[in-house]
Structures are given as C-alpha cells and as structure tokens.
N, CA, C, O and CB atoms as a CASP TS submission, in Angstrom:
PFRMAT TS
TARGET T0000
AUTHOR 0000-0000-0000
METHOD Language model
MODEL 1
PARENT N/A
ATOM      1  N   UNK     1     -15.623 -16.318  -9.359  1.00  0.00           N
ATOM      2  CA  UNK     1     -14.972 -17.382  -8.614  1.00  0.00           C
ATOM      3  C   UNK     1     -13.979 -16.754  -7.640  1.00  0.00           C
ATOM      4  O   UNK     1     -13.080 -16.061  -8.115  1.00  0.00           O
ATOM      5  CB  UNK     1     -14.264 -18.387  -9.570  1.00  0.00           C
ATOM      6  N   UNK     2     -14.067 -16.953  -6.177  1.00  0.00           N
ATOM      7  CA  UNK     2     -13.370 -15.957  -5.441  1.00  0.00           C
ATOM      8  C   UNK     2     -12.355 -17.517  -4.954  1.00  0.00           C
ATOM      9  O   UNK     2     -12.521 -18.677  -5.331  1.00  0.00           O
ATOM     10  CB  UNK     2     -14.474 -14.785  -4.063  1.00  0.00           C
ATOM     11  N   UNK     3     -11.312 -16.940  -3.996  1.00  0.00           N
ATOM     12  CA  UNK     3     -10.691 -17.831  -3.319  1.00  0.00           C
ATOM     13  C   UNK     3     -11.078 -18.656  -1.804  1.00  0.00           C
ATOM     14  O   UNK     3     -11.057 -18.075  -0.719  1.00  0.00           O
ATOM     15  CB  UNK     3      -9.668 -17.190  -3.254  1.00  0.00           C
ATOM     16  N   UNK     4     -11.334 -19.725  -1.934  1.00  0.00           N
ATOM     17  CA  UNK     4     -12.091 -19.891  -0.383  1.00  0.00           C
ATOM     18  C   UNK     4     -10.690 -20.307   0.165  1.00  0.00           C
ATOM     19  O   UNK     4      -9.686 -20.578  -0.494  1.00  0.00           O
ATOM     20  CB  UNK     4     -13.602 -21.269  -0.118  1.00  0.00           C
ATOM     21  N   UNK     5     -10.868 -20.295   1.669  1.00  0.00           N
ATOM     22  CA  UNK     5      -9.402 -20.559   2.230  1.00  0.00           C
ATOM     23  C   UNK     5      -8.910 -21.673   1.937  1.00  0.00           C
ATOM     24  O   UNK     5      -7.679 -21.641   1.936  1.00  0.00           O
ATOM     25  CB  UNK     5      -9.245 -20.518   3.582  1.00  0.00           C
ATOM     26  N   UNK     6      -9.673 -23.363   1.505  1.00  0.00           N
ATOM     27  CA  UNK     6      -9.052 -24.573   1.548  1.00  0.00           C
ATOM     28  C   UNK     6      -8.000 -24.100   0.006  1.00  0.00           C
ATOM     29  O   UNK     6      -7.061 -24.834  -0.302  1.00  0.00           O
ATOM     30  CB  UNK     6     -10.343 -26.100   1.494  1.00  0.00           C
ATOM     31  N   UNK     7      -8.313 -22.866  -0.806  1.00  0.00           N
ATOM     32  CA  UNK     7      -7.676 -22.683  -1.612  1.00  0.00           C
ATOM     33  C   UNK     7      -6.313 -22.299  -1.245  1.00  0.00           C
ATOM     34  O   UNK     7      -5.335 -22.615  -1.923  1.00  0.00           O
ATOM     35  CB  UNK     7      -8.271 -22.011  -2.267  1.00  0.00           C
ATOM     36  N   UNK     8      -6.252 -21.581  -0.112  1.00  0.00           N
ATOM     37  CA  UNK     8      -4.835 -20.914   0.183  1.00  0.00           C
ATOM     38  C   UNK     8      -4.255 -22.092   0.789  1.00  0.00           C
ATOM     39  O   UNK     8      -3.027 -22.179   0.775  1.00  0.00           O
ATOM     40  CB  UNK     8      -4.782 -19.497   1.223  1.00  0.00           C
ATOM     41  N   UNK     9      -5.095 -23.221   1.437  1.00  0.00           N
ATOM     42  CA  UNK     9      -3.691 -24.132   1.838  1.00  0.00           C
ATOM     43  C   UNK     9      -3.445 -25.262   0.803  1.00  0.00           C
ATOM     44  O   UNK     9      -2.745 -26.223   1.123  1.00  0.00           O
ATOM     45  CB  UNK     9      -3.840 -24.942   3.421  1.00  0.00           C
ATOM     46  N   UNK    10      -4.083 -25.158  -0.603  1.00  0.00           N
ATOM     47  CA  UNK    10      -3.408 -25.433  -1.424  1.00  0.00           C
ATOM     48  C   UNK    10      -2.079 -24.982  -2.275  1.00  0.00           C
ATOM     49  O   UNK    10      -1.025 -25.547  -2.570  1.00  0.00           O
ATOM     50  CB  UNK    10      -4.096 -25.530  -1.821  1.00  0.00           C
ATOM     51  N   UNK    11      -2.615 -23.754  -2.511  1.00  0.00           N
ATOM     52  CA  UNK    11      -1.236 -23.168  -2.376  1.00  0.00           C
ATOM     53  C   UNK    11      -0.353 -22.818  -1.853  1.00  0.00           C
ATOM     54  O   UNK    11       0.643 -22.347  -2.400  1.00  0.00           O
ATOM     55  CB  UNK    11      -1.082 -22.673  -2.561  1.00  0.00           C
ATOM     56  N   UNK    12      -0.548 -22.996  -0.472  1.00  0.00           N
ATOM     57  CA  UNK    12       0.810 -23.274   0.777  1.00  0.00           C
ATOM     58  C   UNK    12       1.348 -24.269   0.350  1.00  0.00           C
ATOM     59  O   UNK    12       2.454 -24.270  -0.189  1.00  0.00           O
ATOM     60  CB  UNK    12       0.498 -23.623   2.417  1.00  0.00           C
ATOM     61  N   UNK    13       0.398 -25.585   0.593  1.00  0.00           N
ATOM     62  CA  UNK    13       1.274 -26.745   0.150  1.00  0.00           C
ATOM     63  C   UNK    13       2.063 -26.833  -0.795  1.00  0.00           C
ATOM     64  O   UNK    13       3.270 -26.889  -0.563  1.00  0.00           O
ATOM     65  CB  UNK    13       0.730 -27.636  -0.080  1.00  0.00           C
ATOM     66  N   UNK    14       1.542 -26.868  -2.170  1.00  0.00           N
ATOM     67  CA  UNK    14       2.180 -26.983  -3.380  1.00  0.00           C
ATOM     68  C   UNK    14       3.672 -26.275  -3.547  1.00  0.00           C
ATOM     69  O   UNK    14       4.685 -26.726  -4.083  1.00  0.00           O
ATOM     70  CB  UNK    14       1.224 -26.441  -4.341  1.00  0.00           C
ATOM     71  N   UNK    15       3.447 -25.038  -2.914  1.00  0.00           N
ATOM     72  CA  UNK    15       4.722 -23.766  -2.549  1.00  0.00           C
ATOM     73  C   UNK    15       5.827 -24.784  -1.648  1.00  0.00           C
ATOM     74  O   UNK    15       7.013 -24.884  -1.962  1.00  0.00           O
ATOM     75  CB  UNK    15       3.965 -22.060  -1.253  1.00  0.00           C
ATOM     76  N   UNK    16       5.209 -25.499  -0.493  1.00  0.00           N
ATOM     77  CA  UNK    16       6.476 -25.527   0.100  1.00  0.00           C
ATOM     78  C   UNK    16       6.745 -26.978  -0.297  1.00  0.00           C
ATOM     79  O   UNK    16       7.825 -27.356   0.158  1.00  0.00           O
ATOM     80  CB  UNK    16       6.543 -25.144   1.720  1.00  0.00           C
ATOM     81  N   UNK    17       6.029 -28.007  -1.079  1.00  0.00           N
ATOM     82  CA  UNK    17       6.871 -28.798  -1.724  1.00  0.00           C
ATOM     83  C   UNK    17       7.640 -28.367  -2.672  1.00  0.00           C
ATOM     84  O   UNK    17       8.455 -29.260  -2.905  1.00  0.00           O
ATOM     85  CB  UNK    17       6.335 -29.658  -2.145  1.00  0.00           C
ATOM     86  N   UNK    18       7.839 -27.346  -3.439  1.00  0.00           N
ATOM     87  CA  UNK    18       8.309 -26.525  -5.079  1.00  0.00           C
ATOM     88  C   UNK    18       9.459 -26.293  -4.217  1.00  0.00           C
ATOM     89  O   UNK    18      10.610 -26.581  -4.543  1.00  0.00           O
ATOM     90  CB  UNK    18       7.320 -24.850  -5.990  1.00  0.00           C
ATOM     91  N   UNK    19       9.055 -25.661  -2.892  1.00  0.00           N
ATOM     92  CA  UNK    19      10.830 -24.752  -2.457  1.00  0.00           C
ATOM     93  C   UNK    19      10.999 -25.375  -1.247  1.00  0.00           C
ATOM     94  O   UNK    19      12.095 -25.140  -0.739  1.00  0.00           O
ATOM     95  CB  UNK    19      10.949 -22.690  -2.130  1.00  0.00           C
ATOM     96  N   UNK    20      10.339 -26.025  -0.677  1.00  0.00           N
ATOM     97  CA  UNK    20      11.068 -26.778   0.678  1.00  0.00           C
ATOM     98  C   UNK    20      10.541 -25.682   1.734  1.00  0.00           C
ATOM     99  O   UNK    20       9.958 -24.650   1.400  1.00  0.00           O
ATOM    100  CB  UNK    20      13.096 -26.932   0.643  1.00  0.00           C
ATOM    101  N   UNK    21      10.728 -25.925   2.587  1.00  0.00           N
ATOM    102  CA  UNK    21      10.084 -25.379   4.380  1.00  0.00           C
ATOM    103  C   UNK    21      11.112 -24.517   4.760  1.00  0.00           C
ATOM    104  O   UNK    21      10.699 -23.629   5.505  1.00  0.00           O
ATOM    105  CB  UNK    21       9.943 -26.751   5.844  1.00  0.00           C
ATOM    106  N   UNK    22      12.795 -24.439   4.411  1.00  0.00           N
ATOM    107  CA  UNK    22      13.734 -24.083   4.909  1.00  0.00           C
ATOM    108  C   UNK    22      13.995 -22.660   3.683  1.00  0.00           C
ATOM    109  O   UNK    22      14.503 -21.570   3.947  1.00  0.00           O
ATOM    110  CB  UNK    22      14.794 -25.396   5.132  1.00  0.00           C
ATOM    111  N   UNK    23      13.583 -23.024   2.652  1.00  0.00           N
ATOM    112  CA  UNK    23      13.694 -21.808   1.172  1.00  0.00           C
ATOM    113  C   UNK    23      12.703 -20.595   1.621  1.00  0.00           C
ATOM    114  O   UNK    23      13.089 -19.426   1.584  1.00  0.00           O
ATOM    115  CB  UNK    23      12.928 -22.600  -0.693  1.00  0.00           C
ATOM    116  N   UNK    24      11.087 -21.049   2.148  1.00  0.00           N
ATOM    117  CA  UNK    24       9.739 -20.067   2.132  1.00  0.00           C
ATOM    118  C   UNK    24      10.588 -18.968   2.907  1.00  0.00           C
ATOM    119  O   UNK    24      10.480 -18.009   2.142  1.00  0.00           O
ATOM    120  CB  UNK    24       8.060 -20.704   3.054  1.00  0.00           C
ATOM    121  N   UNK    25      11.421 -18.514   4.045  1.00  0.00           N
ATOM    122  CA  UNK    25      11.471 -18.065   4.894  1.00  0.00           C
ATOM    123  C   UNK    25      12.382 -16.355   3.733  1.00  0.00           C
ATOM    124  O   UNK    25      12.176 -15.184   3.415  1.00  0.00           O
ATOM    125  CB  UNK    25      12.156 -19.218   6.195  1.00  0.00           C
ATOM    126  N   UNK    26      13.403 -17.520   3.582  1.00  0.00           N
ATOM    127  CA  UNK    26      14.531 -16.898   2.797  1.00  0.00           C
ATOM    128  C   UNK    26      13.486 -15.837   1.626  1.00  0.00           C
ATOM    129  O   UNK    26      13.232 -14.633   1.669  1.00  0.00           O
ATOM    130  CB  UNK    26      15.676 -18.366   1.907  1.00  0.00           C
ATOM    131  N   UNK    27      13.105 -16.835   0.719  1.00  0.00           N
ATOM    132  CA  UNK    27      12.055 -15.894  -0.504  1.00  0.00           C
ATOM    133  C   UNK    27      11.165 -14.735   0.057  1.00  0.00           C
ATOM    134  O   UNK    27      11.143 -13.537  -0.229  1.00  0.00           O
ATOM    135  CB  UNK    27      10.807 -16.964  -1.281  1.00  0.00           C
ATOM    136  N   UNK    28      10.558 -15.355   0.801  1.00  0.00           N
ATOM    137  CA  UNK    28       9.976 -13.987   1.606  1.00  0.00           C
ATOM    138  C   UNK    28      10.266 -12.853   2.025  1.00  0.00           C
ATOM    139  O   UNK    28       9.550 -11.852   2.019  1.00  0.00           O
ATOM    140  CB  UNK    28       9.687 -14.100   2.452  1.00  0.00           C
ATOM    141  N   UNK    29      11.655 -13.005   2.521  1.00  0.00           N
ATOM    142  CA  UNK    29      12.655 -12.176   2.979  1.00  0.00           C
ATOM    143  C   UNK    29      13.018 -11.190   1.809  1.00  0.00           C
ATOM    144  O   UNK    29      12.799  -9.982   1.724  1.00  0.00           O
ATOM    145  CB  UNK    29      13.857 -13.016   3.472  1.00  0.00           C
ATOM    146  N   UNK    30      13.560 -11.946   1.036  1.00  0.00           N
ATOM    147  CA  UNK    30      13.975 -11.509  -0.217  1.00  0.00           C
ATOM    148  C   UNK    30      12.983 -10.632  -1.132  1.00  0.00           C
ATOM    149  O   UNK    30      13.275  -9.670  -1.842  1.00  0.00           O
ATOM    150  CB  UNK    30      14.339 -12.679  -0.899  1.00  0.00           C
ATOM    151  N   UNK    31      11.926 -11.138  -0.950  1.00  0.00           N
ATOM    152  CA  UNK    31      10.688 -10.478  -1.854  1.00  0.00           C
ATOM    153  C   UNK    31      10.253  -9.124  -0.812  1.00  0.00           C
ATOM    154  O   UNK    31      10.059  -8.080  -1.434  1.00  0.00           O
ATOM    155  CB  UNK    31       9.106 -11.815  -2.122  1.00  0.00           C
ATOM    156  N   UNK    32      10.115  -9.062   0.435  1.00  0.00           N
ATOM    157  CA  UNK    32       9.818  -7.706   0.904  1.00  0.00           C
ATOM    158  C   UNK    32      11.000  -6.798   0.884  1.00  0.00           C
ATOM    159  O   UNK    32      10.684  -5.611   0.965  1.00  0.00           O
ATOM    160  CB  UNK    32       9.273  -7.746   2.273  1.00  0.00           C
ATOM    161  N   UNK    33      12.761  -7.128   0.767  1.00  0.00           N
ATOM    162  CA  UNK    33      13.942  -6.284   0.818  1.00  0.00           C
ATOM    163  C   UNK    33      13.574  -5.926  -1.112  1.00  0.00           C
ATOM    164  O   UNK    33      13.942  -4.798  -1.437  1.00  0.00           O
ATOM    165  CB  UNK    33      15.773  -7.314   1.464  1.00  0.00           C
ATOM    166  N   UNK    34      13.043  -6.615  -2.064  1.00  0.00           N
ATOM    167  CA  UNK    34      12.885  -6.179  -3.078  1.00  0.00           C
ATOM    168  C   UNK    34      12.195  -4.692  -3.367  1.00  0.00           C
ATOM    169  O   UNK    34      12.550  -3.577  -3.749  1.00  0.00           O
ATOM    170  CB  UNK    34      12.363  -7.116  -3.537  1.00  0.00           C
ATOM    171  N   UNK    35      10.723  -5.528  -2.849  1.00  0.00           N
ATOM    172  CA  UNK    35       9.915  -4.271  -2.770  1.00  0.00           C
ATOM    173  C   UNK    35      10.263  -3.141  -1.827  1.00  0.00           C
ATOM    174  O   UNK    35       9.798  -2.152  -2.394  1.00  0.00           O
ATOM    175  CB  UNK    35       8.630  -4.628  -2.448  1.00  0.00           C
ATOM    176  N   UNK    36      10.703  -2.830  -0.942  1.00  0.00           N
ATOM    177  CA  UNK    36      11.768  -1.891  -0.025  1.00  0.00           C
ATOM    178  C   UNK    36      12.282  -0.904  -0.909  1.00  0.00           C
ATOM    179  O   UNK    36      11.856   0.228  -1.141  1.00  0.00           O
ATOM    180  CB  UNK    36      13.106  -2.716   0.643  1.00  0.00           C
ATOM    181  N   UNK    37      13.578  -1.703  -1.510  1.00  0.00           N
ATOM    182  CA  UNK    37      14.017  -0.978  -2.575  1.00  0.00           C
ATOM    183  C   UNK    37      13.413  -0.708  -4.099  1.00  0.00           C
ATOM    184  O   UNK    37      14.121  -0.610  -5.101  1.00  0.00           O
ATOM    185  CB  UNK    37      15.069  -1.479  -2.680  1.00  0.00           C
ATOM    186  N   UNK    38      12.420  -0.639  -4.084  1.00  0.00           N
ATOM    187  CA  UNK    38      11.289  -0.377  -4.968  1.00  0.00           C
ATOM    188  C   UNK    38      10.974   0.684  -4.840  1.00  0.00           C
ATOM    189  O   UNK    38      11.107   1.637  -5.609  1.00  0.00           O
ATOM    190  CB  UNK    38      10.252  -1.049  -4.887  1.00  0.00           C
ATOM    191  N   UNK    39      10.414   0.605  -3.614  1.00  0.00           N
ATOM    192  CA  UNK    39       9.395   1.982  -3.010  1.00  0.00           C
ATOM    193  C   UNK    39      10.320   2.900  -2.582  1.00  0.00           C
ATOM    194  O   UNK    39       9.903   4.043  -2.391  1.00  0.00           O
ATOM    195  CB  UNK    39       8.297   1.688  -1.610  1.00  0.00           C
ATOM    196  N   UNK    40      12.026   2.554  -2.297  1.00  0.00           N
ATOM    197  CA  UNK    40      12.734   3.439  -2.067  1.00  0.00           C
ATOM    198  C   UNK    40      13.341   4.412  -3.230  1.00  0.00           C
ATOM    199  O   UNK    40      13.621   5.610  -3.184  1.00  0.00           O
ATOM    200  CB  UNK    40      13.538   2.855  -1.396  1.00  0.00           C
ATOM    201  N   UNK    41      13.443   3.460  -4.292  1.00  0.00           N
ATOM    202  CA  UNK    41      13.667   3.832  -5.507  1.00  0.00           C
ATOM    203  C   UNK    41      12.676   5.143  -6.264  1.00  0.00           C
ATOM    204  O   UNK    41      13.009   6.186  -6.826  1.00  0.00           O
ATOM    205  CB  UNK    41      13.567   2.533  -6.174  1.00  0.00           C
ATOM    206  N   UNK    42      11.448   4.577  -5.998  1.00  0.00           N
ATOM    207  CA  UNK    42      10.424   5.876  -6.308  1.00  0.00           C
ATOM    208  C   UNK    42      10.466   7.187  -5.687  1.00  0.00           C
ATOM    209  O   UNK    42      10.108   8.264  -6.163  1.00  0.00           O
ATOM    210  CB  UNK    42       9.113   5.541  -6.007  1.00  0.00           C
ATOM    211  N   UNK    43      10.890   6.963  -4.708  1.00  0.00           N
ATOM    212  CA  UNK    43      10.959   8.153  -3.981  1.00  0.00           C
ATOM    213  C   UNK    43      12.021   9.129  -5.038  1.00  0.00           C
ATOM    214  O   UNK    43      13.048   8.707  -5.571  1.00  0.00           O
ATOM    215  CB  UNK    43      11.570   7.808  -2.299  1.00  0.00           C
ATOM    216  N   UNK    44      11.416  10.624  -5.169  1.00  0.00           N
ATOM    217  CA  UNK    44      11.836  11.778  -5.510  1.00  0.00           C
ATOM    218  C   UNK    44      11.176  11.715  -6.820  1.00  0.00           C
ATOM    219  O   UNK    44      11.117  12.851  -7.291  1.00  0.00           O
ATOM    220  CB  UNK    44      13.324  12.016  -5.424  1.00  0.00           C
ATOM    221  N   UNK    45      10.644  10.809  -7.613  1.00  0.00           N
ATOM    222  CA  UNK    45      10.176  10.487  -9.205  1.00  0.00           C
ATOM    223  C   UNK    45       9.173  11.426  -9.194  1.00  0.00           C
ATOM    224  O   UNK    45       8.334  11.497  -8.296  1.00  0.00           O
ATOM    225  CB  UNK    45       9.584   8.862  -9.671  1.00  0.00           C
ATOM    226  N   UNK    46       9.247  12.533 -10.661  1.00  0.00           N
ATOM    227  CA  UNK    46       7.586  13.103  -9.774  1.00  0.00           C
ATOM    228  C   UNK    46       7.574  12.744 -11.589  1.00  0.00           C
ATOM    229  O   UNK    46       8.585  12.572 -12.270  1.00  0.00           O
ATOM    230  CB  UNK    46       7.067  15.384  -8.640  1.00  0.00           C
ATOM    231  N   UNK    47       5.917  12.694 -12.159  1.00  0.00           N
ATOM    232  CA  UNK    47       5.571  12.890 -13.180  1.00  0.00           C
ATOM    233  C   UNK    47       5.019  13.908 -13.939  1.00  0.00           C
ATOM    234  O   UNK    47       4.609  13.862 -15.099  1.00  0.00           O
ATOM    235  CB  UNK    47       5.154  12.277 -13.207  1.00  0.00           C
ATOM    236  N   UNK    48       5.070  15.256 -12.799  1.00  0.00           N
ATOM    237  CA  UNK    48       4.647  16.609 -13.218  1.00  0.00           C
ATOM    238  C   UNK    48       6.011  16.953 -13.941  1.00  0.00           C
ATOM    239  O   UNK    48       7.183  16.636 -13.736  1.00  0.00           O
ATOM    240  CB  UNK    48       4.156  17.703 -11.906  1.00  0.00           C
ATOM    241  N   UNK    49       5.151  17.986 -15.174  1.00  0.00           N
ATOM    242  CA  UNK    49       6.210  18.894 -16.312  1.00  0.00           C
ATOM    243  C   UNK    49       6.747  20.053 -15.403  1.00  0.00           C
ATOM    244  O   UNK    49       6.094  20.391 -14.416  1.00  0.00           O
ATOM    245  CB  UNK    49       5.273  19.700 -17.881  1.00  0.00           C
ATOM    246  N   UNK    50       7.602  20.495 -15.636  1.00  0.00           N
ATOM    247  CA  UNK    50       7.902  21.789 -15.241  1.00  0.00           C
ATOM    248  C   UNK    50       7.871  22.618 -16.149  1.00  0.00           C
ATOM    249  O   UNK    50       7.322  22.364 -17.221  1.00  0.00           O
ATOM    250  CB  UNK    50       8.965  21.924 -14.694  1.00  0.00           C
ATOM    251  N   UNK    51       8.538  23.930 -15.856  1.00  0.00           N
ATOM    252  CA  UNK    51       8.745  24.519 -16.790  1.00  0.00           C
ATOM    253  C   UNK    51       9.459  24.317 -18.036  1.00  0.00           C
ATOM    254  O   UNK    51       9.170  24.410 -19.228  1.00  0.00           O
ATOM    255  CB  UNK    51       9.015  25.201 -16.377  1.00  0.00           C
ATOM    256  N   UNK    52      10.933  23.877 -17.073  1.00  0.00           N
ATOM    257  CA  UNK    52      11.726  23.568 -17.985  1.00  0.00           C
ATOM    258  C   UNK    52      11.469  22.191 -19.234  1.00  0.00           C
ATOM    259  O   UNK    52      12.283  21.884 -20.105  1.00  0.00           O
ATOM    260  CB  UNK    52      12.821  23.424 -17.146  1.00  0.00           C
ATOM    261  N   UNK    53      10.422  21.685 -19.045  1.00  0.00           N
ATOM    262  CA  UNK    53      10.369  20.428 -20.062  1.00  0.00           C
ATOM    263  C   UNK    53       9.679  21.189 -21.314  1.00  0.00           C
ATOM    264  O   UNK    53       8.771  22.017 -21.395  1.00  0.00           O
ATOM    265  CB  UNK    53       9.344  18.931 -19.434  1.00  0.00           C
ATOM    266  N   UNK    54      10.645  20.439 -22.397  1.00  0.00           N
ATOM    267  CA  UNK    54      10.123  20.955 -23.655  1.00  0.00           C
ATOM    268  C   UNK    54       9.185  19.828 -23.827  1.00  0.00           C
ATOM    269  O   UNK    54       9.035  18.785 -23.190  1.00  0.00           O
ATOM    270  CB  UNK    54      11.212  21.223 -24.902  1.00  0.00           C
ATOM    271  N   UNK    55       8.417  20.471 -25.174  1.00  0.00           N
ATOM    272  CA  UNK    55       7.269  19.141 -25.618  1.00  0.00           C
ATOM    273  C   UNK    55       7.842  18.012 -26.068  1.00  0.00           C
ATOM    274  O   UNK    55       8.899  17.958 -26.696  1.00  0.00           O
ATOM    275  CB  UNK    55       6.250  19.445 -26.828  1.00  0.00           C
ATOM    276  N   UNK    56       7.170  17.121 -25.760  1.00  0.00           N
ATOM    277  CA  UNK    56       8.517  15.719 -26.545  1.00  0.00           C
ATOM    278  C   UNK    56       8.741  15.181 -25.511  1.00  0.00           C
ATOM    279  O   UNK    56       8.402  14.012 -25.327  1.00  0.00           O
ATOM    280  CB  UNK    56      10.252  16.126 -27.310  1.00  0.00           C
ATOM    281  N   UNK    57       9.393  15.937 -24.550  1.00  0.00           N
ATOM    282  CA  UNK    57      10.417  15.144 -23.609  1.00  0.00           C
ATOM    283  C   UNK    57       9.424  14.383 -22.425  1.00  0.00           C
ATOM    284  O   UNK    57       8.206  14.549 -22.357  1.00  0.00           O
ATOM    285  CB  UNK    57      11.666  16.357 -22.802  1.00  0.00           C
ATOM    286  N   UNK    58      10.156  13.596 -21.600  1.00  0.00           N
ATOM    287  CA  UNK    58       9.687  12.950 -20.729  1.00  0.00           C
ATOM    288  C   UNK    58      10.060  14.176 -19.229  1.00  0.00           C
ATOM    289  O   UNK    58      11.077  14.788 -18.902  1.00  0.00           O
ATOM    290  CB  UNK    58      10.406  11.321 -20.849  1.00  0.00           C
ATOM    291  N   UNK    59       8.558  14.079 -18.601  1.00  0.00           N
ATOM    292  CA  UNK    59       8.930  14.876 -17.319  1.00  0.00           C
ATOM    293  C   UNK    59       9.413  14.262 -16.108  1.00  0.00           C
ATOM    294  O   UNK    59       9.281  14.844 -15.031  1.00  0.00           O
ATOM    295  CB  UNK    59       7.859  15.562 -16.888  1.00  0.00           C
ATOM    296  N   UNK    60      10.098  12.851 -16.224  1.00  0.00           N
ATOM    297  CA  UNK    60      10.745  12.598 -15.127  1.00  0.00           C
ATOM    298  C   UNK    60      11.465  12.814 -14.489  1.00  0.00           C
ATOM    299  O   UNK    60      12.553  12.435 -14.922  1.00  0.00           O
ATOM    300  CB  UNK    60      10.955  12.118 -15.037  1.00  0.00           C
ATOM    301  N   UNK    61      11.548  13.565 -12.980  1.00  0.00           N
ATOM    302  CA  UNK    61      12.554  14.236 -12.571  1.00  0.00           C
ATOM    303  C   UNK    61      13.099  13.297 -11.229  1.00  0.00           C
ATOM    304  O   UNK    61      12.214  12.690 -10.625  1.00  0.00           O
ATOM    305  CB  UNK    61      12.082  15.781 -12.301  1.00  0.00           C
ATOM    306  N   UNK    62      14.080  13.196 -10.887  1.00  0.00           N
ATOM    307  CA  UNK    62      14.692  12.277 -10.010  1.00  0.00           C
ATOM    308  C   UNK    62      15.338  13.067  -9.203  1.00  0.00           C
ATOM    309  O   UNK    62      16.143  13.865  -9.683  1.00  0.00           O
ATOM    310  CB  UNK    62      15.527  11.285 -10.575  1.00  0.00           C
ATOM    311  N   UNK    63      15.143  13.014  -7.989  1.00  0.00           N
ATOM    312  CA  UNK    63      15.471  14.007  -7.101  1.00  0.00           C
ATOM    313  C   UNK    63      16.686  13.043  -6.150  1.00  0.00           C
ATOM    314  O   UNK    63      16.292  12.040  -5.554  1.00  0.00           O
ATOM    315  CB  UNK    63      13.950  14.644  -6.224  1.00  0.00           C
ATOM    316  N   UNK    64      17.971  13.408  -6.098  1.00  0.00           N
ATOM    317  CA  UNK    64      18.816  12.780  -5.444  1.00  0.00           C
ATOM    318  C   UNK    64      18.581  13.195  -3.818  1.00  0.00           C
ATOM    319  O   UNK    64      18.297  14.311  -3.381  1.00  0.00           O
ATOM    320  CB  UNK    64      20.177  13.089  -6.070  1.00  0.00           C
ATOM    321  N   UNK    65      18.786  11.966  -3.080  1.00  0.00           N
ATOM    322  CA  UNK    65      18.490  11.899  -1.798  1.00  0.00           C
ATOM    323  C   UNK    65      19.590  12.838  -1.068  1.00  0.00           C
ATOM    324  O   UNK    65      20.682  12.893  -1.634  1.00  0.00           O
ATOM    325  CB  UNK    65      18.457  10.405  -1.344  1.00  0.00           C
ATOM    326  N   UNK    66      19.439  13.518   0.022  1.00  0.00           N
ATOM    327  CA  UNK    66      20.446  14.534   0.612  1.00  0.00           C
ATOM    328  C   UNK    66      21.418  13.949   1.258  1.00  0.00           C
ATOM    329  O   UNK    66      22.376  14.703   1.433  1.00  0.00           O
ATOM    330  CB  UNK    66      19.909  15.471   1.517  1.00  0.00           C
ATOM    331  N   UNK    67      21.587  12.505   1.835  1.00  0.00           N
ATOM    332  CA  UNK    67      22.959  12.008   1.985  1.00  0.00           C
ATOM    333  C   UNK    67      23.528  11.429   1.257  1.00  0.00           C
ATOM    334  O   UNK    67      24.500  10.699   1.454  1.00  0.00           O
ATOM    335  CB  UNK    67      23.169  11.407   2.763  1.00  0.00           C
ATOM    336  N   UNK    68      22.805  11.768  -0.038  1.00  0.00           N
ATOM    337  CA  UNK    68      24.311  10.980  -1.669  1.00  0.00           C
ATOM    338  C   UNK    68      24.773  11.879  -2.177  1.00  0.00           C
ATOM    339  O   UNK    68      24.150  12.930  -2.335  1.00  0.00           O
ATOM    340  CB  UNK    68      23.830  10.039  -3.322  1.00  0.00           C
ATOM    341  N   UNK    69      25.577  11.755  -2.434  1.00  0.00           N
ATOM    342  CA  UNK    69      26.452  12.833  -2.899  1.00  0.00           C
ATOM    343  C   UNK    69      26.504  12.566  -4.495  1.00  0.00           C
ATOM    344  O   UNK    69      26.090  11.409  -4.564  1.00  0.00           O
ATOM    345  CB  UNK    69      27.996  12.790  -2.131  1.00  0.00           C
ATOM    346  N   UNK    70      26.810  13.033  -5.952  1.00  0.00           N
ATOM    347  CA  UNK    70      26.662  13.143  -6.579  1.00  0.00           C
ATOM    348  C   UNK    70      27.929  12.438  -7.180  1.00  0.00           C
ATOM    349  O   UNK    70      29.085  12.715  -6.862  1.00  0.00           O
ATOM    350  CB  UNK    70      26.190  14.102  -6.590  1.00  0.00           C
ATOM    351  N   UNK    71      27.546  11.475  -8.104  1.00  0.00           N
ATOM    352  CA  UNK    71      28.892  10.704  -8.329  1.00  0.00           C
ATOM    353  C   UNK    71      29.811  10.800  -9.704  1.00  0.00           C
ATOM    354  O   UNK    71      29.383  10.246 -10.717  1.00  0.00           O
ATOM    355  CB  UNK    71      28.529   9.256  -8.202  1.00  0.00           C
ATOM    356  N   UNK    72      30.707  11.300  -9.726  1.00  0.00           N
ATOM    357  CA  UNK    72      31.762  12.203 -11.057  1.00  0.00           C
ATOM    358  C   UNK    72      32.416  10.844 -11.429  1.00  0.00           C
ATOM    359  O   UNK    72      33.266  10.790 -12.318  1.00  0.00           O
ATOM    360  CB  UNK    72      33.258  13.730 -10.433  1.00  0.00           C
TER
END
C-alpha cells in the first residue's frame, strides 16, 4: 500500500486543522533548527576503537570543535 498524493492532502489538511495555518510555519522551522543541531552534534563522533580503548569500553570519541574552548 504506497501513498497516492490525495493521501498527502489529507494529511495537510488534518495537520493544519490540529495546529492552525499560522503554527505549520513555526514547527517546521523548529523541526529543521532541530535536526541542524543533530547533525551538528554528530560531528567529531567516530565509532572506531583506537588503541587506547580497552575491551569493555565504549569507543566513542568526541572530538571538540576548534573554536570551543574547553570548559573548567
């Protein structure tokens, strides 16, 4: 069962009676600055071991971005 389009303007509709015509703009907004900082967030994550990981441990390494400074 795939989606035919009269499907998507059902769910347009239904959406902008739930949040109103003046909300869709805002959520949208909101939902791509989410994912932004999502994908910004991943950045430096690697899931390779190094050397230094013992067995057991998790190899997540988080690489701080070069204009943050390290916070004490």
């Amino acid at each position: 069962m795939e989606f035919a389009p009269w499907h998507w303007i059902v769910v347009g509709l239904v959406a902008v009676l739930l949040f109103g015509a003046r909300k869709l703009p805002d959520l949208g907004k909101g939902l791509g600055e989410g994912l932004k900082g999502f994908k910004e967030g991943l950045k430096g994550v690697t899931d390779e071991p190094t050397s230094a990981t013992k067995p057991g441990e998790t190899a997540h390494i988080v690489t701080p971005k070069v204009d943050e400074a390290p916070k004490v």
